[in-house]
C-alpha positions, 0 to 999 in steps of 0.5 A: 486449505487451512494449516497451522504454523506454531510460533516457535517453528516462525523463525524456522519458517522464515529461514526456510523461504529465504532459501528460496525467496528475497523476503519483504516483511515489516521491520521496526527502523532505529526511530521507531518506524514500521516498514517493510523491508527486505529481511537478511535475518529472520529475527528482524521481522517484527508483526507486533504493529497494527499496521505500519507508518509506511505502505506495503505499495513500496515493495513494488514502487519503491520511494526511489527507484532507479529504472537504467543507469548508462554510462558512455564509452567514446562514442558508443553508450551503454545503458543497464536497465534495472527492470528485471527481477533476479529471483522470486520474492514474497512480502510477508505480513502486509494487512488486508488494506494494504494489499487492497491498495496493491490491487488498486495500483495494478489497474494502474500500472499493469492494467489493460491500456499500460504496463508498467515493466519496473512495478509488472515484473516485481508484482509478478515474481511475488507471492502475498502472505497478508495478515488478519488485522486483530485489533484494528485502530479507532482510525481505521475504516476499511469496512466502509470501503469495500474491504475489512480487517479479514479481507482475503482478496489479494492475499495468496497466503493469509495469516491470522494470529491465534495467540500461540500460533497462526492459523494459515489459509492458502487460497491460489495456487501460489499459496498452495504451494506451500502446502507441503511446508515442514512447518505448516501442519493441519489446523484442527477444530478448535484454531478454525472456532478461535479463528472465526471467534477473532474475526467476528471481535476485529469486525466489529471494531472498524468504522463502517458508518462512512457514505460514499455511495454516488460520492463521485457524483456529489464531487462534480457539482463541487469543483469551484464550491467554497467548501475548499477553502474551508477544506484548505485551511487545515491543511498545512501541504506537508503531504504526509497523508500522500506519502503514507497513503498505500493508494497514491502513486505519483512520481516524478523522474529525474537524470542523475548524470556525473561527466559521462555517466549516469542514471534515471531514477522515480521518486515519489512524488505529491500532487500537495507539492507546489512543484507538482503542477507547476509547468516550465512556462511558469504556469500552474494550473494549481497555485494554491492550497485551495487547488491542490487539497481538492486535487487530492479529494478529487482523485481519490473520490472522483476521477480514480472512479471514473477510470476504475470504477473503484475509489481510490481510498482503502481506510486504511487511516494513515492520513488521519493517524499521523497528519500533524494538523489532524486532517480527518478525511472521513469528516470531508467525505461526510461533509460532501454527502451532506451537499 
């Protein structure tokens, strides 16, 4: 079903799933910084950027989270758990590469082996409204992995931005859902002919030149080859590209305990991080930057693979955007089908 939602009834629109929904949208932060966050205000979204510094993956795996809190009383303890989701939410905005990204991490934390409670439960009470990336950058590449600036797979509402209004695609019964909307009207001719006209510009502006096909194998032949230190040199270990990228999910827990109370809390975490690996025998299995750059190519284009059968890269192209020693992955992935 395709509907139309004019832009001057969009703060309307917002106010109406608040009332409803917790809301995550992107904001632009006091330093310039796009992120999602949850809205108390519908004028503090703001979808004006091409995408946002910080992924979509936060409003399920939040850079902090704390998992329970326990405090003892005597001898007896009493621990909260924060797993639990009070009310249905929905994440508003996020790019086709992101929610790819998502959907990559679910195998992950709610796959078929292990369920990941904190991620399941947030996941699950939420409804995805993605947005059609009109004017991809010159970094991004999301075409050569298997998606594109219009990719709809994930989405359960898909917004494309008209000009005067959004074009509005409900695809799974979450979306429809929304169907009967105040806001929402039937999309005539002409917004379906401009919509198709829009999608056919932004597809040809990604790069789609990138050969990963049979990567995953050209990386088992490459585990102690010198192309790593080539790789290495320039990296600087910032691990801003893990940071920002929407696929990686390592954390690390930690116990913030004050006398007799206290709570665990995950943290993202890096395997560029020397600490990452290191073990409490004071071995580290990875000791150089030698080591911990191929870890990164490595699980992105060989072991994600391996176990999902998917790479684990969506090109979105934030690692290249904002690397400050201009790391560009895709000049790597070429390098290794080179051979």
């Amino acid at each position: 079903m395709k509907l139309k939602l004019d832009k001057k009834d969009f703060q309307p629109f917002l106010q109406n799933l608040m009332d409803e929904y917790d809301l995550f949208a992107p904001i632009r932060l006091a330093d310039g910084v796009f992120a999602y966050k949850k809205i108390d205000q519908p004028e503090e979204v703001d979808l004006s950027a091409s995408n946002t510094q910080k992924p979509a993956k936060e409003v399920f795996f939040p850079q902090s989270e704390t998992m329970f809190r326990y405090e003892r009383a005597g001898k007896e303890a009493r621990i909260t758990s924060t797993e639990g989701v009070e009310r249905k939410r929905v994440i508003l905005g996020a790019r086709p590469c992101d929610i790819q990204a998502v959907c990559l991490i679910d195998q992950v934390f709610s796959g078929k082996e292990y369920t990941d409670v904190y991620y399941a439960n947030k996941r699950d009470a939420t409804t995805v409204i993605g947005m059609a990336c009109n004017h991809p950058l010159s970094t991004c590449f999301c075409t050569s992995m298997k998606g594109g600036p219009f990719a709809r797979e994930g989405s359960d509402l898909f917004l494309i931005d008209l000009g005067e209004a959004y074009l509005v695609e409900l695809l799974t019964e979450k979306g429809t859902a929304f169907s009967q909307n105040e806001f929402l009207k039937k999309a005539g001719p002409n917004d379906l002919n401009l919509a198709k006209e829009i999608e056919e510009k932004a597809s040809k502006k990604t790069d789609a030149s990138m050969p990963v096909e049979g990567i995953d194998k050209k990386l088992d032949q490459m585990v102690e080859n010198p192309f790593w230190e080539k790789v290495q040199e320039k990296c600087l270990g910032c691990r801003v590209c893990t940071y920002l990228c929407p696929t990686c999910h390592c954390f690390d827990i930690v116990d913030e305990a004050l006398t007799n109370k206290g709570q665990r809390v995950r943290n993202w975490d890096s395997c560029l991080s020397t600490l990452y690996s290191l073990e409490t025998s004071g071995h580290n299995p990875r000791p150089t930057n030698r080591e911990r750059s191929r870890q990164r190519i490595m699980h992105k284009f060989n072991y994600f693979p391996k176990n999902f059968d998917q790479i684990a890269c969506v090109g979105c192209g934030r690692c290249i955007l904002y690397c400050p020693a201009g790391f560009d992955i895709r000049q790597t992935i070429k390098e290794i089908q080179k051979g």
